[in-house]
C-alpha positions in Angstrom: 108.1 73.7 73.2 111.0 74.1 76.1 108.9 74.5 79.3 110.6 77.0 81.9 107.7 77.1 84.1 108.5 74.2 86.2 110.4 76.0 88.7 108.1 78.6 88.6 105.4 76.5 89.6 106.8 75.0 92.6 108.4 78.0 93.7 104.4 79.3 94.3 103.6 76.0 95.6 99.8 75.8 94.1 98.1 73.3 94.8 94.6 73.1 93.5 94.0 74.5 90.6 91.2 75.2 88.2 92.3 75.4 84.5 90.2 77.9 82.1 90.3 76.3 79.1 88.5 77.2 75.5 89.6 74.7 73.7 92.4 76.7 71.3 96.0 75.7 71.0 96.9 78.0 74.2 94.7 76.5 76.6 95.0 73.1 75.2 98.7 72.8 75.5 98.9 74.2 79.1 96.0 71.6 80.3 98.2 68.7 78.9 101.2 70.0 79.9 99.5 70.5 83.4 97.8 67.2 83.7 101.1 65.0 82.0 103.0 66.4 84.5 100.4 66.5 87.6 102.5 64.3 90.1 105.9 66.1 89.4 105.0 69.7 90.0 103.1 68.5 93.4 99.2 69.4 92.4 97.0 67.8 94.6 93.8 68.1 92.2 93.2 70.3 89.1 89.8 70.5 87.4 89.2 72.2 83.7 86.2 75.0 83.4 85.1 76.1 79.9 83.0 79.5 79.6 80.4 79.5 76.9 79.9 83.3 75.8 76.4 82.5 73.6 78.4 84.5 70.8 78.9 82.1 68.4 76.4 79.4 66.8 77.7 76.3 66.0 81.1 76.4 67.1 80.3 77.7 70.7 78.9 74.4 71.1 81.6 72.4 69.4 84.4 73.9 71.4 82.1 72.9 74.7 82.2 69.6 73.8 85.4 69.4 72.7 86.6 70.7 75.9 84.4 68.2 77.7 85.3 65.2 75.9 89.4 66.4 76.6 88.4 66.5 80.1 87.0 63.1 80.0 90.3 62.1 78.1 91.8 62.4 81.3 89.4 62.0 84.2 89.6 65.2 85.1 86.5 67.2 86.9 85.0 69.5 84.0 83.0 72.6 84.7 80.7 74.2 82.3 79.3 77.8 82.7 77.1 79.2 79.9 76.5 82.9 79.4 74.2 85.4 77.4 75.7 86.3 74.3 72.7 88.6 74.0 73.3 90.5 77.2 76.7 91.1 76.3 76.1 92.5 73.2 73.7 94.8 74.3 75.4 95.8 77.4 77.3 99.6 77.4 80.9 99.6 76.6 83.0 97.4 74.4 82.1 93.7 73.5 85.4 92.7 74.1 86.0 94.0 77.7 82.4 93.2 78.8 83.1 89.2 77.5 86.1 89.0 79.3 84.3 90.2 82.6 81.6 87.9 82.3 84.4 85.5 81.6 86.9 85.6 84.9 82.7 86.4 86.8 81.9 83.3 85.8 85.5 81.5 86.6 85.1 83.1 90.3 81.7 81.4 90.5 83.0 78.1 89.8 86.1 78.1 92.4 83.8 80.2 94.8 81.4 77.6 95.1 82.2 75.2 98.1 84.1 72.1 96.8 85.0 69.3 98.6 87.8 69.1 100.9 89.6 65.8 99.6 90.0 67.2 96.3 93.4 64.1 96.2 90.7 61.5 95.7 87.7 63.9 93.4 89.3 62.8 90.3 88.8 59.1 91.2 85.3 60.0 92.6 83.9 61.8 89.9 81.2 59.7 89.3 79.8 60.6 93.2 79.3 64.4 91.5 77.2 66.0 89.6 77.5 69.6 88.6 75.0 72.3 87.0 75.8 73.7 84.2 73.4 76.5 85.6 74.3 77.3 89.2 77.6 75.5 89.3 76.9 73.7 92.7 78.0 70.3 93.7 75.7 67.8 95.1 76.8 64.7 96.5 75.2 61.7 97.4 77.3 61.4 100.4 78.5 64.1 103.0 81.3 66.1 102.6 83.4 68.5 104.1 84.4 72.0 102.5 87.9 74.0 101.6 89.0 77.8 101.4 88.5 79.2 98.3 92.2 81.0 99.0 93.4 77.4 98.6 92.4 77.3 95.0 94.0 78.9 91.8 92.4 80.0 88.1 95.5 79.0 85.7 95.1 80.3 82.4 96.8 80.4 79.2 98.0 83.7 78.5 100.9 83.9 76.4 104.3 86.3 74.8 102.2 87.1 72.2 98.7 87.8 74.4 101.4 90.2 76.5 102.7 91.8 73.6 99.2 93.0 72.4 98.8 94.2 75.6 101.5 96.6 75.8 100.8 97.8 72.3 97.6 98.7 73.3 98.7 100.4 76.3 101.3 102.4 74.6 99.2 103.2 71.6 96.2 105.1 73.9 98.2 106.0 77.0 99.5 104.0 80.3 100.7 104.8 83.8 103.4 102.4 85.2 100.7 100.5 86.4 99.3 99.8 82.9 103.1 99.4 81.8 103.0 95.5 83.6 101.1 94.4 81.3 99.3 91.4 82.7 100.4 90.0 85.9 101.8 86.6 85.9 99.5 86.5 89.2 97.1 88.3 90.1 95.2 87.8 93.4 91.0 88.7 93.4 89.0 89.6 96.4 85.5 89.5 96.5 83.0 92.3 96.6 82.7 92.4 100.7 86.6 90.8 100.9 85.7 87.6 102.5 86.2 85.3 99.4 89.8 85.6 97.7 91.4 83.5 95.6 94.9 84.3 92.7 94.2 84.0 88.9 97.8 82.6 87.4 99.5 82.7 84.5 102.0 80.5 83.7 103.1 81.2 80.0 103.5 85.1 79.5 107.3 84.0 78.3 106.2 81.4 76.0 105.9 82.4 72.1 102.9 81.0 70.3 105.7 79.2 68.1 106.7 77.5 70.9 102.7 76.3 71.6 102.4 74.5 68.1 105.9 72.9 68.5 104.1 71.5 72.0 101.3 70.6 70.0 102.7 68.8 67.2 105.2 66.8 69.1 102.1 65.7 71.4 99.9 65.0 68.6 97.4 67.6 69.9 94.5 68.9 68.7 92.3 72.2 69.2 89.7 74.0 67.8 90.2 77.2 65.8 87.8 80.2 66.7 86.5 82.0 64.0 86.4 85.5 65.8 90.0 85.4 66.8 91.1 86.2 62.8 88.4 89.2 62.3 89.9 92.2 62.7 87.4 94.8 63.3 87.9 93.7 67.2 91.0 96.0 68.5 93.1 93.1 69.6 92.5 91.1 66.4 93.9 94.0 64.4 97.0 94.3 66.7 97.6 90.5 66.5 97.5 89.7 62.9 98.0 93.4 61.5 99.8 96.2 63.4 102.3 93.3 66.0 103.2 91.4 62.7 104.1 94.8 60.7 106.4 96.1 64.1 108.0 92.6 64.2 109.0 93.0 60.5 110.7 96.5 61.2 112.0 95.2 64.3 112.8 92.0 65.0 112.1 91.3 68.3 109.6 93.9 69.5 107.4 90.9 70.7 110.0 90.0 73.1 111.2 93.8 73.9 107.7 94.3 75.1 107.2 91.8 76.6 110.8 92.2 79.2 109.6 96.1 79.5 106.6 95.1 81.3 108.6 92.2 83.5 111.0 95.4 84.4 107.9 98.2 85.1 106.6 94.8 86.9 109.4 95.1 89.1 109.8 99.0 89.5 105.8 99.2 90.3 106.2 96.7 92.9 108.9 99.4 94.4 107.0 102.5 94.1 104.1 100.2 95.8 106.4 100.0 98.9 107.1 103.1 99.2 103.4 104.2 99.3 102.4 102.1 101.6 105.2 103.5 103.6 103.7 106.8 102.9 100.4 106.7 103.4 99.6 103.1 105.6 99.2 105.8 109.0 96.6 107.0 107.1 94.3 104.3 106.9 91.5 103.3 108.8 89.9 99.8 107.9 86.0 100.5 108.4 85.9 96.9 110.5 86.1 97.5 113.9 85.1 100.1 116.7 85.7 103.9 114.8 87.1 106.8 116.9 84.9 109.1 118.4 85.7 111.7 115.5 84.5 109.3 112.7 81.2 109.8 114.5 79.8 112.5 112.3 80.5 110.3 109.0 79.5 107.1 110.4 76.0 108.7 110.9 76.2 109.9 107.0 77.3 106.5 106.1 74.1 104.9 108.1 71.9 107.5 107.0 73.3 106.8 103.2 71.9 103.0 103.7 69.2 103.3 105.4 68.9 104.9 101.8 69.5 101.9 100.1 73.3 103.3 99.1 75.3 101.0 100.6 78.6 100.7 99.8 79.6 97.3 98.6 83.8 98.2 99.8 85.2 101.1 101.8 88.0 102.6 103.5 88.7 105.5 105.6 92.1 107.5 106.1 92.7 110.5 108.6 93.0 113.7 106.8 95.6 115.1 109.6 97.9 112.0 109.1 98.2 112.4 105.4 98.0 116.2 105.2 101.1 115.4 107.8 102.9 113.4 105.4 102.0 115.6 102.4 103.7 118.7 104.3 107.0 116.6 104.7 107.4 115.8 100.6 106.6 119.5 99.7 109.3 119.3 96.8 107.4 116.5 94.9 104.4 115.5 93.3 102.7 112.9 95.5 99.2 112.9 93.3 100.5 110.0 90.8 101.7 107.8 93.7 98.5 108.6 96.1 96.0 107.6 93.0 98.2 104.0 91.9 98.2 103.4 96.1 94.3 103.9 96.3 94.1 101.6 93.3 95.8 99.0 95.0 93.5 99.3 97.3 90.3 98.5 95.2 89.7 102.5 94.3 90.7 103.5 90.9 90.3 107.0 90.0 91.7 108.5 86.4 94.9 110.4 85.9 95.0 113.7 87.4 92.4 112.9 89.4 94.3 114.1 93.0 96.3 116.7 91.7 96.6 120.5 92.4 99.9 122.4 92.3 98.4 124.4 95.0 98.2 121.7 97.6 101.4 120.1 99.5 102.9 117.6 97.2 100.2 118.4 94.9 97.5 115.9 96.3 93.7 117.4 96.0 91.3 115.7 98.0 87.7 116.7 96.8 85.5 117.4 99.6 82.3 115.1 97.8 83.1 113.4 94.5 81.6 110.7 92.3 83.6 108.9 89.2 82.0 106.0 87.7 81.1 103.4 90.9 82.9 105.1 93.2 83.0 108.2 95.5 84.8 110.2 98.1 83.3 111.9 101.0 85.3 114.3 103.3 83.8 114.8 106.5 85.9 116.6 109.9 88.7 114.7 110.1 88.2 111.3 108.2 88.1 111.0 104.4 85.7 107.4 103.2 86.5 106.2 99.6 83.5 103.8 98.8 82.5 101.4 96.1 78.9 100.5 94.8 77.4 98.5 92.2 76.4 101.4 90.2 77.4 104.8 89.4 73.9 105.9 90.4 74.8 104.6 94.0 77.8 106.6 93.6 76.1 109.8 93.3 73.4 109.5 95.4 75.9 108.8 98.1 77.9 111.9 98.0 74.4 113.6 97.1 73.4 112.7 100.7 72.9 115.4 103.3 75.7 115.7 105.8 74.2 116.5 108.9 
């Protein structure tokens, strides 16, 4: 496999950098490729994390070890985080999704947790260390001191043909340019209050899975196979070895066309993004700091609302005169699509057609009190709060609360 990520790499200058690995051929060839060539891309410490899902018997445990002993291979820090298969599969919603949430949870629990500050020397040291597999904190025999999490990057090994699947999804049920980027080569993750934050990369959405084994096999590599990947009753299963492989037959290429169309909506999105904030920034009002004297009305609703126990774990405000402002001045266009992808970028996401009303300047319809899912909007004189809680229940009994 030809490597082009090199450049790539240097040009974002990570690094720390904590690689998820499962133990398959992806992940495998990006931690050797990673770790071989350490000292010439710059990193100053990498460590390997492995998430157990409790889904599999057997060989849920072998690929844990597996990954371990790899680690070992190659004295680097490992990091284990074991989950309940049982909760997953009982939990609302589709296995798939809910695994792969518990999955990048569990990742931001590892590099959230305070790690030492000379990560240069932790590979060296890793003997002074010991870490629970159950709460994922260090203890030390010695003191030490402690780094930003911002400083630290989740690297995993998402690939062409993980990207492809992706955008056949997408396009099969329905997408918004937003959808049609496919995954993000980086991604950056705030926490729930926005104190914490920290970018999830990866490297090798232009590398074919052809390209992997050739990596492997010229490195003498070996990973382990997981069973679930090849049963197709699982959506993405059935795209990978059924419906992708049938479209590549019919045209050649497709794998590759999809993936450049969602490098180039990558790039237009990114456009349209400054052009909203452009829009709509004079709008915002961060809740931090002292309010005006107008928001008084809401910011006793919001403190009646928790003293309630609804309290909103995110929230923003925006001033209903400033955007109906700069809704009046684009009249001639629909401004709905491009207010609901800017409040989405801003933590909030609401479905299509959420905002819109042809009767309303530029077609943006604000709801006076609405809930969807774990998130509401209340409109109060001349302030509008969008707020996020941990459940949809919170949700509703916030915009259920008297305004007085």
């Amino acid at each position: 496999m030809s490597f082009d990520v090199a450049e790539n790499i240097r040009r974002h200058g990570f690094k720390r950098l904590l690689l998820a690995v499962s133990g398959g051929l992806d992940s495998i060839c990006l931690a050797h490729y990673f770790i071989c060539n350490k000292d010439a891309l710059g990193f100053e410490w990498l460590g390997i994390a492995h998430v157990h899902h409790g889904l599999r018997d057997g060989t849920a445990d072998r690929d844990a070890v597996f990954v371990e002993a790899f680690a070992k291979t190659h004295n680097i820090p490992f990091f284990l985080r074991k989950l309940d298969g049982e909760a997953l599969k009982n939990a609302e919603g589709s296995l798939e999704e809910n695994a792969r949430d518990a999955r990048y949870n569990a990742l931001a629990e590892i590099i959230l947790d305070p790690a030492p500050s000379n990560l240069t020397q932790l590979s060296q040291q890793v003997d002074k260390f010991r870490i629970s597999t159950t709460n994922l904190r260090f203890s030390a025999q010695d003191d030490t001191f402690h780094i930003s999490h911002s400083s630290l990057v989740i690297v995993t090994a998402h690939h062409a043909g993980d990207q492809a699947e992706t955008m056949y999804m997408r396009l099969r049920r329905g997408t918004t340019l937003a959808g049609l980027r496919g995954i993000q080569e980086i991604r950056e993750i705030h926490d729930q209050v926005g104190n914490d934050n920290f970018n999830i990369y990866r490297p090798l959405l232009n590398t074919t899975r052809a390209e992997l084994l050739e990596y492997a096999r010229e490195n003498n590599l070996d990973w382990c196979e997981d069973e679930s990947n090849s049963d197709t009753k699982f959506a993405r299963n059935f795209i990978r070895h059924e419906a992708l492989p049938h479209l590549e037959r019919n045209c050649p290429g497709a794998t590759r066309q999809l993936c450049r169309i969602a490098g180039l909506a990558d790039k237009a999105y990114a456009k349209v993004m400054e052009k909203c904030n452009e829009l709509f920034r004079e709008a915002l009002r961060q809740t931090q700091g002292n309010a005006p004297k107008e928001d008084f009305s809401i910011d006793c609703f919001v403190a009646s609302a928790s003293r309630n126990d609804v309290i909103p774990l995110k929230s923003i405000r925006l001033n209903q005169k400033a955007l109906r402002k700069v809704l009046l001045a684009h009249t001639d266009a629909d401004l709905s699509e491009m207010f609901r992808l800017w409040l989405s970028e801003q933590g909030f996401r609401f479905p299509i057609g959420f905002f819109y009303d042809p009767k309303e300047p530029a077609h943006v319809k604000i709801p006076v009190r609405a809930a969807y899912r774990k998130r509401s909007i209340a409109k109060k004189g001349h302030t509008v709060i969008f707020c996020e809680f941990e459940s949809a229940e919170s949700a509703l009994k916030f915009v259920s609360c008297e305004m007085k």
